[in-house]
Structures are given as structure tokens and as C-alpha cells.
C-alpha positions as CSV (number, residue, x, y, z in Angstrom):
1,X,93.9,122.9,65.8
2,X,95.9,119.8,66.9
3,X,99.1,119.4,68.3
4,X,101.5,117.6,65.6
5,X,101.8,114.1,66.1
6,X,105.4,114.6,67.7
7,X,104.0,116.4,70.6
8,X,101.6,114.4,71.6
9,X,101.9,113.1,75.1
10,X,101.2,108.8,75.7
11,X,99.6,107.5,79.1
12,X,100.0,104.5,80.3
13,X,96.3,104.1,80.8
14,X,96.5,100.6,82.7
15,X,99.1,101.3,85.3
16,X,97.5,103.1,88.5
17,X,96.1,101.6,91.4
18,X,92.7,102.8,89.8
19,X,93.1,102.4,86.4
20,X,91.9,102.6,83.6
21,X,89.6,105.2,85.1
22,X,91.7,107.8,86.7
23,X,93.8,107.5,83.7
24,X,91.0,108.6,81.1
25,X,89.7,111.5,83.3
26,X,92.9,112.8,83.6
27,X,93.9,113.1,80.0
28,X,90.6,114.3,79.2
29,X,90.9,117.2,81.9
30,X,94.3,117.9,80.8
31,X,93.5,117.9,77.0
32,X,90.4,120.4,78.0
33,X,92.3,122.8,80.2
34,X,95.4,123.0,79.0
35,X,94.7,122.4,74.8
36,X,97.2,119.2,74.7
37,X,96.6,115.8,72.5
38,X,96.8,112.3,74.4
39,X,96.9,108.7,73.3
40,X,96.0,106.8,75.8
41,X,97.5,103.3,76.0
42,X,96.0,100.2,76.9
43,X,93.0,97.9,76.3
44,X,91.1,98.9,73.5
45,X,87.7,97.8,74.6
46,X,88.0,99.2,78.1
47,X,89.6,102.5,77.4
48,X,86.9,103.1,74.6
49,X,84.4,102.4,77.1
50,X,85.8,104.6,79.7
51,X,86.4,107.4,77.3
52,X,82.4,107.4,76.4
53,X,81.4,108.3,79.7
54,X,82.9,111.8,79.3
55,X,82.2,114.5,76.6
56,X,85.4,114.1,74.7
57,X,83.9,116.3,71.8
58,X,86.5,118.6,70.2
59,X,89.7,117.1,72.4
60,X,92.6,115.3,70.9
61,X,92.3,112.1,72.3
62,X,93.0,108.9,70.8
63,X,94.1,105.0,71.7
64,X,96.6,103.2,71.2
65,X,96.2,98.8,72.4
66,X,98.2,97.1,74.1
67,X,97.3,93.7,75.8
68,X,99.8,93.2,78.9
69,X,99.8,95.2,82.0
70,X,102.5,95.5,84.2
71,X,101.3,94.7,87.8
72,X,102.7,96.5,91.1
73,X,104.2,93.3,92.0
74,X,106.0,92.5,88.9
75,X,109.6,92.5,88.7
76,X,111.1,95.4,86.7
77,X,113.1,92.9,84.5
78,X,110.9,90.7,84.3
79,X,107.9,93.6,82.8
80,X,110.4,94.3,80.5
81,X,111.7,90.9,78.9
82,X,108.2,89.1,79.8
83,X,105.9,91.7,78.8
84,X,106.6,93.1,75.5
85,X,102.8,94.6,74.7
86,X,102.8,95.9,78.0
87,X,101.1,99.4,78.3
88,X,103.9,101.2,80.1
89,X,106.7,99.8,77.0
90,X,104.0,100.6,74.6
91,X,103.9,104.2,75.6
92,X,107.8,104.3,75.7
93,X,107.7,102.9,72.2
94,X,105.2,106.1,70.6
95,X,107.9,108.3,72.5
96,X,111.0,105.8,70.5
97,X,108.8,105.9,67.0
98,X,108.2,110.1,67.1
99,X,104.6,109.5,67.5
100,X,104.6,111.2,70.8
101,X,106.7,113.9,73.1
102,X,106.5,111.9,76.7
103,X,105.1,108.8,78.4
104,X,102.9,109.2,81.3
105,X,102.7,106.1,84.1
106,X,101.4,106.1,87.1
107,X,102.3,102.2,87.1
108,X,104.9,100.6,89.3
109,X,107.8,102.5,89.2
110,X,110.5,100.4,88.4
111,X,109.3,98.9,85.7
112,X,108.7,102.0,84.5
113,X,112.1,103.6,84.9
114,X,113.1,99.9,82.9
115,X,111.3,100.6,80.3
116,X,112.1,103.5,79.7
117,X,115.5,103.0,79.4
118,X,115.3,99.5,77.6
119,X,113.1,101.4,74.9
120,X,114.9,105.2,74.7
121,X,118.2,103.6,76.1
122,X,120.2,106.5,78.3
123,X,122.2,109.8,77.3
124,X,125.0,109.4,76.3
125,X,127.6,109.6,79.3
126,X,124.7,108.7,81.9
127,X,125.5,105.6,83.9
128,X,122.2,105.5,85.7
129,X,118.9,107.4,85.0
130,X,117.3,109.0,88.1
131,X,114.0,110.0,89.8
132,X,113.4,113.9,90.8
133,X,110.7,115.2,92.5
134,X,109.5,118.7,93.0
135,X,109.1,119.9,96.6
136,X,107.3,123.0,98.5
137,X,109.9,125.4,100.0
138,X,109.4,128.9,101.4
139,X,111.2,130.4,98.4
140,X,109.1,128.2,95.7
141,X,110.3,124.4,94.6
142,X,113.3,122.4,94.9
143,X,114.1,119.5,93.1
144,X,115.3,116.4,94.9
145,X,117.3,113.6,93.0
146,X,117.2,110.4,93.0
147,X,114.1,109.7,95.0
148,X,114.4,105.9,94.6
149,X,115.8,104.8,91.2
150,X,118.9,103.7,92.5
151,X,119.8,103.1,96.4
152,X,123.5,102.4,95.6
153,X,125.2,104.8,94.5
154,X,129.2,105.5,93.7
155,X,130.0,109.0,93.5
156,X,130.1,109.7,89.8
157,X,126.0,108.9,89.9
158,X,125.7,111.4,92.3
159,X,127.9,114.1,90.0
160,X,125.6,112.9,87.2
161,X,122.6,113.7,89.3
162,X,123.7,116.8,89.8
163,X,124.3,117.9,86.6
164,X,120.6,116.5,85.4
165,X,119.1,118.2,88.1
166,X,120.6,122.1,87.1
167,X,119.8,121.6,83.6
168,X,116.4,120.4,84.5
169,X,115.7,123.7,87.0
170,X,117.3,125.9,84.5
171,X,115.3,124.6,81.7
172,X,112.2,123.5,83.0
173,X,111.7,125.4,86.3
174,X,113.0,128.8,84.4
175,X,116.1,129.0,86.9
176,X,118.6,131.4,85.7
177,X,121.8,130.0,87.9
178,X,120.4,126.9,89.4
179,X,122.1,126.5,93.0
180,X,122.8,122.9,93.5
181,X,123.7,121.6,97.0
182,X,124.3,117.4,98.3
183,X,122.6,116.4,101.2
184,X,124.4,115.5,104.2
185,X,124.2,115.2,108.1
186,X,126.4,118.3,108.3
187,X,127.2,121.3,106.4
188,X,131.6,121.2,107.0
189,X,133.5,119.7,104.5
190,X,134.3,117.0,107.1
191,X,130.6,115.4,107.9
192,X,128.7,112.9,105.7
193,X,129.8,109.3,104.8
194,X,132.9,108.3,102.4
195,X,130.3,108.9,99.6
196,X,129.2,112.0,99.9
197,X,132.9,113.8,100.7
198,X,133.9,112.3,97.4
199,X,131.2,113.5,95.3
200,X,131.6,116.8,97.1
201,X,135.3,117.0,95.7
202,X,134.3,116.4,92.4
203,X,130.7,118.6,92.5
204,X,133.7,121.8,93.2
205,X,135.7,121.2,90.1
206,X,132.7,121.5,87.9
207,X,130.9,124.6,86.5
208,X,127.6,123.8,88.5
209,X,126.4,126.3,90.8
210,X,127.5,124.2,93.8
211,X,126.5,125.1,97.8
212,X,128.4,122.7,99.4
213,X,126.4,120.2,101.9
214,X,122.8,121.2,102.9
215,X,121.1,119.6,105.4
216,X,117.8,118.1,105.4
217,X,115.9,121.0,106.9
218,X,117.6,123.5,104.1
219,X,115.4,121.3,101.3
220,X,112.2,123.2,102.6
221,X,113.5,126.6,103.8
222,X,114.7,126.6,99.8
223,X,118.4,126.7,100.5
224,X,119.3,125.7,96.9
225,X,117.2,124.8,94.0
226,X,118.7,121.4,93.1
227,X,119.4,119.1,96.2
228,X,121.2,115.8,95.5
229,X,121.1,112.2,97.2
230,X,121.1,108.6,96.5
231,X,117.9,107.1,95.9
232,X,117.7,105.2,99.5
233,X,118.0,108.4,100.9
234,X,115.9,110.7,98.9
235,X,112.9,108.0,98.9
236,X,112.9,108.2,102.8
237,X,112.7,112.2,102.4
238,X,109.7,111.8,100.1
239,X,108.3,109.3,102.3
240,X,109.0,111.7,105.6
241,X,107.5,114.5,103.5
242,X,104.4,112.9,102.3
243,X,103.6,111.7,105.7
244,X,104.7,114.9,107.7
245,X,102.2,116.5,105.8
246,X,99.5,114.5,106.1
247,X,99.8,114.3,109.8
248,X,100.2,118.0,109.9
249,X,96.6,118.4,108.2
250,X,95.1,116.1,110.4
251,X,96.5,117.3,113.7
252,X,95.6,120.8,112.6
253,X,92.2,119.9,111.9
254,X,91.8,118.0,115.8
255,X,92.9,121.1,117.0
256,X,90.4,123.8,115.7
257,X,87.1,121.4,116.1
258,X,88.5,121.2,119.5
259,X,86.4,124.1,120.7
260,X,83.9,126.9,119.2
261,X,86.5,129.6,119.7
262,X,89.0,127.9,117.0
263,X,85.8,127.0,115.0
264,X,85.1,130.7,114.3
265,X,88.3,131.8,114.3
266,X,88.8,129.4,111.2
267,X,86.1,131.0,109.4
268,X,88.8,134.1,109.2
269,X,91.7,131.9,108.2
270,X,90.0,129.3,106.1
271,X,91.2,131.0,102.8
272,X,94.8,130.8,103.7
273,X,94.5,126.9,105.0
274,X,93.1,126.1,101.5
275,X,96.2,128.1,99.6
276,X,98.7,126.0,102.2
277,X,96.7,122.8,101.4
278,X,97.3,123.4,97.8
279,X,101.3,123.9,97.9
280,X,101.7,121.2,99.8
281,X,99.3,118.8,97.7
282,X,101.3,116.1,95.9
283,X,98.7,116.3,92.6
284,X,99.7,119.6,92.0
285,X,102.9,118.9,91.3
286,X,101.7,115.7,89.0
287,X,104.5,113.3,89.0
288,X,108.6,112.5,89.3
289,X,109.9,113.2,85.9
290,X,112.9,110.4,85.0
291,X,116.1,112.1,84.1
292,X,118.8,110.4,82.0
293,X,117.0,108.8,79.3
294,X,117.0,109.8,75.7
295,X,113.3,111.3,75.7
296,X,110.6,112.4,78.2
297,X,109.4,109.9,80.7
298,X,107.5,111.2,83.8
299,X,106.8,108.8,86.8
300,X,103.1,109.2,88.8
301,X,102.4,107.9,92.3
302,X,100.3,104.4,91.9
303,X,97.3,106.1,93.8
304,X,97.6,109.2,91.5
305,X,93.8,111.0,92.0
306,X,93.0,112.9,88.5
307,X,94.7,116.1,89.4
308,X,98.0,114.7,89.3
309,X,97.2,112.6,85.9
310,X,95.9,115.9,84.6
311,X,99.4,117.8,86.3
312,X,101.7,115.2,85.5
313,X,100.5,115.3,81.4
314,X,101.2,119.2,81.4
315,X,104.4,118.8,83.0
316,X,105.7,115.7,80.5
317,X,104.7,118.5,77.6
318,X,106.5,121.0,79.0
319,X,109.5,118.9,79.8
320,X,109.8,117.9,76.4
321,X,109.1,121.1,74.6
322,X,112.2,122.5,76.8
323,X,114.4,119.9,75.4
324,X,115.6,119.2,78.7
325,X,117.3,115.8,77.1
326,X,119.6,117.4,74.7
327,X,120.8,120.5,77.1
328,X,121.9,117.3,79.2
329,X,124.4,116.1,76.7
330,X,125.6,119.3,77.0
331,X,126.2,120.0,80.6
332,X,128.0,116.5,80.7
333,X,130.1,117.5,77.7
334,X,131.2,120.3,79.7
335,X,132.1,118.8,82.6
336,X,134.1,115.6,80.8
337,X,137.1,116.5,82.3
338,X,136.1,115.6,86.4
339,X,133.6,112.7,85.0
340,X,136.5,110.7,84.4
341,X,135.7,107.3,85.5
342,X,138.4,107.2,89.0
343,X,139.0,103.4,88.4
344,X,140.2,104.2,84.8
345,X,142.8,106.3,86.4
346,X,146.4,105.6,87.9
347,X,146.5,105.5,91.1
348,X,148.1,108.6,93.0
349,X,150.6,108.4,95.3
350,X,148.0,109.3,97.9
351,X,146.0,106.2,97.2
């Protein structure tokens, strides 16, 4: 039986690097393996084509047109004043109108993060929506936020952050009591930049779980589950991490063909290279869900292979079946008293 309407999940079919095709194969593998409905958003006459070279009998799929795309090279202003029937605003819009749960893009990433909060518009109390991302630790996953939506940041983003990241790992990641930590070069009180030892006083008069500083080697040995950062910063960790890993796999790989001994002795081993290959694989983890906004939006990389479509789907369902949005408003209206805008303030006679 179908999902109701509401929960269905829309995908920016038009947006990836290889769309429309990745697109299509990944809602149809998500809507066979994991029973979900999918509209698909974009050109009609494409995706109908697309859609006829699989067996789509018995899944939940349908399409929804829209005539624009939004390009890689677009501005995120202009996709959103320019391009009204664009694909990406289109999917935020079935979100906006209850005629779906989430929007799926794997399209340029600022315009996405636009759109979705020109159509959904923000939670109330969020100044600035941001980007998380899931990573590998030794103890399971940590969420990192913001991983590029906004690379200036004043302190009370950071808080905000913060608070959208432990409702996120309590809700959607089933964390009980969601330890939260903000990444500086140190972990003393007296390291980082004028930034972060300002958001670190606040963090400490809230009711998060809060660590203290972490360091950037704490994020994989799973120090805390929620690890907070301005967007410049937290898009060169994701960057560093994605390419760390590849190089890892590749230099790994020199190594054993290098001589017969290591060739046999990864016939013993092979089994536990393939399980580390698939914690550390970016697709499994589908895409960077966008915090802040009034409804479910989830961000995929541009070169998204059908794994993550398929994983990043899934995810947006499960986000918005948590209702991850509304436990926000909560947290925030719990903490009102230190998220007190500090320029609407007297001075003190410190300052």
C-alpha cells in the first residue's frame, strides 16, 4: 500500500552532475528496497523516458515538471529570483504545499540551501540554516556542522548550530544524551580565535551536553557526537576527509600488489578491507541534511553515484518522520535566555 501523499519524499531529478539518470535509478532503488514513494522532479519528457528503462512495476513513483534547472555555476540568488520553475524550488514547493515529507538535491548546493529557505523560510529563532554531515568514527558517527553553508560566522550561529545538531543526533541518530563539543586548535579554555572562546561561554550556560573544545583528531576517534564549526572550517574537514580517504585506498592498494606475499595475504584480509571500504564510503551515508529550515531538505554531493541517491532518499524519510524541525523550536525555546542577541544588550562595565 502507498505511503500518504505527506510522506512522500521529492527529488530534484535535474540537479547532479549526471542527471537525470542517477536521479531516476536512485529513487527507483530506494522505493524497491526500502518501500518509500518518490516524485521525481524535472522534465517531463526526459524523466518519463528515463523511468521506462527500469521495471518500475508496483513502486510509488511519480513526476512532477518543471522546466528550469539550476546549473553548478548559477548564483544561489540568482536560481532563486531568476528561476522560479526550477527543479530544486519545485521540490521545495511539494515539501511547502504537504504534497511531500523532504526534498532531495544533489544540485549545486547553494542554491539549494536558498531555496530552501526562500520556499520553507527558517525556524523560528534560526538566524542562519546550516549544512551537517555524518562522519565515520571508531565509536560509530559524528555529526559535523556547518560544512559550508555559512563561512562567516558570529558566535550566536555557532550556539544555534549546536543546538540543531543535538536535537538532530538525539532524534535522528537515536542519541540518548548527545555530547556536543566546538572545534578548536586546543582543548584549554584559552586556545581558539575570539570566535570560538565566545561561543564557548555561551555553549556552558546552556542545557546541551557540552565537552568543551575538541580538536580535529577527536572528530574520528568519536570524542563527542555533535562537533561544531563555521562553515569555512567544517568544508575544509570534509574536503580533508574525502581526500584522506581516497588516498588511503589507493596507497593501500600500491602496497599489497607490490609483491606476491601481500597479494596472498589479502586473500585472508579481503573481507575486512571491503567492511572498512564501506564505513568510510561517502554513498552510504547519502547526503548533508540542511538544518534550520521549516521542513526536511537534504543536500547530495553533485557527483552523487546511485547509492547515495538511493541513501540520501531514506535518510530525508527518516528525518522527517522524526520531526527533527519541530523538537528544534523546542531546544531553542529552552535555551532563550543565553540566545539573547549581545548587541541588544547594555554594555557591561567589562566592555
Amino acid at each position: 500500500m502507498p505511503l500518504p501523499k505527506l510522506m512522500r519524499v521529492a527529488v530534484d531529478a535535474m540537479g547532479g552532475d549526471n542527471a537525470p539518470v542517477i536521479e531516476v535509478e536512485g529513487a527507483v532503488a530506494a522505493c524497491r528496497e526500502f518501500g518509500l514513494s518518490v516524485t521525481l522532479v524535472g522534465d517531463r519528457q526526459r524523466l518519463v523516458s528515463e523511468l521506462a528503462k527500469h521495471n518500475v512495476s508496483g513502486l510509488d513513483i511519480d513526476v512532477f515538471h518543471a522546466s528550469e534547472v539550476v546549473g553548478m555555476h548559477d548564483s544561489a540568488s540568482d536560481a532563486v529570483r531568476k528561476k522560479p520553475d526550477s527543479s530544486v524550488r519545485r521540490a521545495f514547493e511539494l515539501v511547502k504545499d504537504g504534497n511531500a515529507c523532504a526534498a532531495v538535491s544533489a544540485g549545486n548546493s547553494g542554491a539549494t540551501m536558498a531555496s530552501g529557505m526562500f520556499v520553507l523560510k527558517r525556524i523560528k529563532g534560526i538566524e542562519r540554516p546550516a549544512i551537517a554531515q555524518l562522519f565515520p568514527t571508531l565509536k560509530g558517527q559524528t555529526l559535523v556542522l556547518d560544512i559550508g553553508g555559512n563561512v562567516d560566522c558570529k558566535p550566536l550561529h555557532l550556539v544555534q548550530f549546536a543546538i540543531m545538531g543535538e536535537v538532530y543526533a538525539r532524534n535522528a541518530m537515536g542519541v540518548l544524551s548527545p555530547k556536543v563539543g566546538l572545534l578548536s586548535n586546543g582543548e584549554e579554555d584559552s586556545k581558539g580565535n575570539e570566535l570560538t572562546r565566545e561561543t564557548n561561554a555561551i555553549l556552558r550556560k546552556t542545557s546541551l551536553n557540552y565537552c568543551g573544545y575538541i580538536e580535529g583528531r577527536d572528530i574520528f576517534a568519536g570524542a563527542v557526537d555533535v562537533v561544531v564549526c563555521d562553515g569555512f572550517v567544517g568544508n575544509i574537514v570534509l574536503k580533508l576527509s574525502e581526500g584522506l580517504a581516497d588516498a588511503a585506498a589507493k596507497m593501500l592498494k600500491r602496497e599489497i600488489v607490490k609483491s606476491w606475499v601481500s597479494k596472498v595475504g589479502y586473500l585472508f584480509v579481503r573481507g575486512a578491507f571491503g567492511r572498512f571500504k564501506k564505513i568510510v564510503d561517502y554513498a552510504e551515508y547519502g547526503g548533508a541534511p540542511l538544518l534550520g529550515i521549516n521542513g526536511v531538505g537534504m543536500i547530495c554531493h553533485g557527483g552523487s553515484n546511485v547509492k547515495a541517491i538511493k541513501n540520501a532518499i531514506r535518510f530525508a524519510h527518516e528525518y522527517a518522520k522524526n520531526g527533527v524541525s519541530e523538537h528544534v523550536a523546542e531546544k531553542l525555546s529552552e535555551n532563550q535566555s543565553v540566545l539573547i542577541r549581545r548587541d541588544t544588550l547594555p554594555p557591561t562595565p567589562a566592555e
